[in-house]
C-alpha positions in Angstrom: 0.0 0.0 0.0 1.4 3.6 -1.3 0.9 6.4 1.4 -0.1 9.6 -0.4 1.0 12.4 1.3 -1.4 16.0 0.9 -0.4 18.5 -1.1 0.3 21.6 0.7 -2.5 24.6 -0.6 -0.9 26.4 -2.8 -1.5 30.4 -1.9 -0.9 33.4 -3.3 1.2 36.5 -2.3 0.2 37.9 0.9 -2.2 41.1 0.8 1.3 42.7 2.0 3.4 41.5 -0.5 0.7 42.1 -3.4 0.6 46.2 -2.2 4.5 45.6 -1.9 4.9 45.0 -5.2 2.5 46.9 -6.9 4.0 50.0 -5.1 6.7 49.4 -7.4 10.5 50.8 -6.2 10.3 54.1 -6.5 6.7 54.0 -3.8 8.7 51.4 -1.6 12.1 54.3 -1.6 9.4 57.2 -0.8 8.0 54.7 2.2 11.5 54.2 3.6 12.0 58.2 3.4 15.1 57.4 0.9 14.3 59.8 -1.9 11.7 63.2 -1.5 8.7 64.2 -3.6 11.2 66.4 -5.9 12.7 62.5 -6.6 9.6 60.7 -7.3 8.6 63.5 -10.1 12.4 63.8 -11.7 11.9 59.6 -12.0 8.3 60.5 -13.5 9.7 63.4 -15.9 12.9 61.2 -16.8 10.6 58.3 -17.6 8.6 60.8 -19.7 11.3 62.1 -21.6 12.8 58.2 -22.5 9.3 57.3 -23.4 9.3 60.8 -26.0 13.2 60.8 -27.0 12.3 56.8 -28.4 8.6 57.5 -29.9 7.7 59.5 -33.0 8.1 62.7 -30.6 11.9 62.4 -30.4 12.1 61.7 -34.4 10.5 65.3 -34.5 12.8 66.5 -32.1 15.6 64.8 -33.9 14.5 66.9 -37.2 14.4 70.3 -35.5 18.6 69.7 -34.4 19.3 68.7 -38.3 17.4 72.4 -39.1 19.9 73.9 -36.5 17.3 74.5 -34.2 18.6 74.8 -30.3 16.4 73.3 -28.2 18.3 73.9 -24.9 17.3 77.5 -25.6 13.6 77.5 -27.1 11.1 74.9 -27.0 10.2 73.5 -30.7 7.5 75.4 -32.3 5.2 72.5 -33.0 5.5 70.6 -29.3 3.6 72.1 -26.5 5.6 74.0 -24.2 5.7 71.4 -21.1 6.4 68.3 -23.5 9.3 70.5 -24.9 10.5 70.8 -21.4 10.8 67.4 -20.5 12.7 66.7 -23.0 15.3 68.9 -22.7 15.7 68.3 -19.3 16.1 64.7 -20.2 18.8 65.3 -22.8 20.5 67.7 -20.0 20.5 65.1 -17.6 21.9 62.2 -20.4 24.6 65.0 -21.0 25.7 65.8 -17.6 25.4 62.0 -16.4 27.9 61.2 -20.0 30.2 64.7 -18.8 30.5 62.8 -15.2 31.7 59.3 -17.0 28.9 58.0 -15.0 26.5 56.2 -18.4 25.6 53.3 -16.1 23.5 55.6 -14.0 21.0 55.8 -17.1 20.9 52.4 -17.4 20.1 52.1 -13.7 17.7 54.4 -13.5 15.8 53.7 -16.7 15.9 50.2 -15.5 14.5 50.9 -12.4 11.9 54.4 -13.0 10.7 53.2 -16.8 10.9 49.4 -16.5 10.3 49.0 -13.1 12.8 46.2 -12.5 13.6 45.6 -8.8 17.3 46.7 -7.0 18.7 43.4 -6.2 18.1 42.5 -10.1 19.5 45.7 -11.1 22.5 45.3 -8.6 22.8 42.0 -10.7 22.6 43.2 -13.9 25.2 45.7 -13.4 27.2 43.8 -11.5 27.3 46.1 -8.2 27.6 45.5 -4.8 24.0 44.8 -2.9 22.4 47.7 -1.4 24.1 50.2 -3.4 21.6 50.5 -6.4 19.1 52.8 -4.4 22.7 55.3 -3.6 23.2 55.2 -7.3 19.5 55.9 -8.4 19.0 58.5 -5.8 22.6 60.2 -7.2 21.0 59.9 -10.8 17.9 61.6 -9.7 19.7 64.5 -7.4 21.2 65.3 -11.3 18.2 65.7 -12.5 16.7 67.5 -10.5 19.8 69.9 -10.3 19.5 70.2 -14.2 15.8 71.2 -14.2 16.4 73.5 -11.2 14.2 71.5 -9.0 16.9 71.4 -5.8 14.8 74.5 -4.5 11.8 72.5 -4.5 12.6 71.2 -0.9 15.3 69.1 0.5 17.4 68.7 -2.0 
């Protein structure tokens, strides 16, 4: 005679871990008090200006450099103001990031504020020590927000 044991139940995530994870890393660093507000809107505006830079938008933009247009000094005529904006403080903060030899910060932080992958993976992927991918993200997002002026927003 063959004993069958009973398969445990299988459950789901707890309640906790589902609001956990759905707060993403960027809610879970604002919970801990890690990064401010002014952080948690430079990962929102630098996500913004990826998602523009790589869709028809940033061909447009693209256009308006080949015409010898500077957009660092007026927004393009045919984007509204505030999308102009974003993406020059995007490209501002991919050119100060490249002037600190620092590129694997944009890889970290797009990782992290427009794909939404987790630290420890990140920390993998890069090949960095653990804990230290939240330091570099936070240092990714004090440039920005010193390249769109937002460092007298509050605490930074």
């Amino acid at each position: 005679m063959k004993l069958i044991r009973p398969q445990p139940e299988v459950r789901g995530p707890t309640p906790e871990t589902k609001a956990k994870a759905a707060e993403g890393v960027v809610g879970l660093l604002v919970k801990r008090k890690f990064i401010w507000p002014e952080h948690v809107t430079a990962a929102f505006l630098i996500e913004s200006g990826h998602n523009l830079i790589n869709d028809e938008v940033g061909w447009k933009l693209m256009k308006f450099e080949e015409r010898g247009y500077d957009l660092s000094k007026k927004p393009a005529m045919d984007l509204p103001g505030r999308l102009a904006r974003i993406v020059i403080f995007y490209t501002r903060w991919v050119d100060e990031i490249s002037r600190r030899r620092a590129r694997a910060l944009y890889g970290l932080t797009i990782d992290i504020a427009h794909e939404g992958r987790r630290l420890r993976e990140t920390e993998r992927k890069y090949g960095i020590e653990n804990g230290t991918a939240k330091q570099h993200f936070r240092r990714s997002l004090d440039i920005y927000c010193q390249e769109a002026g937002m460092q007298n927003m509050g605490l930074i």
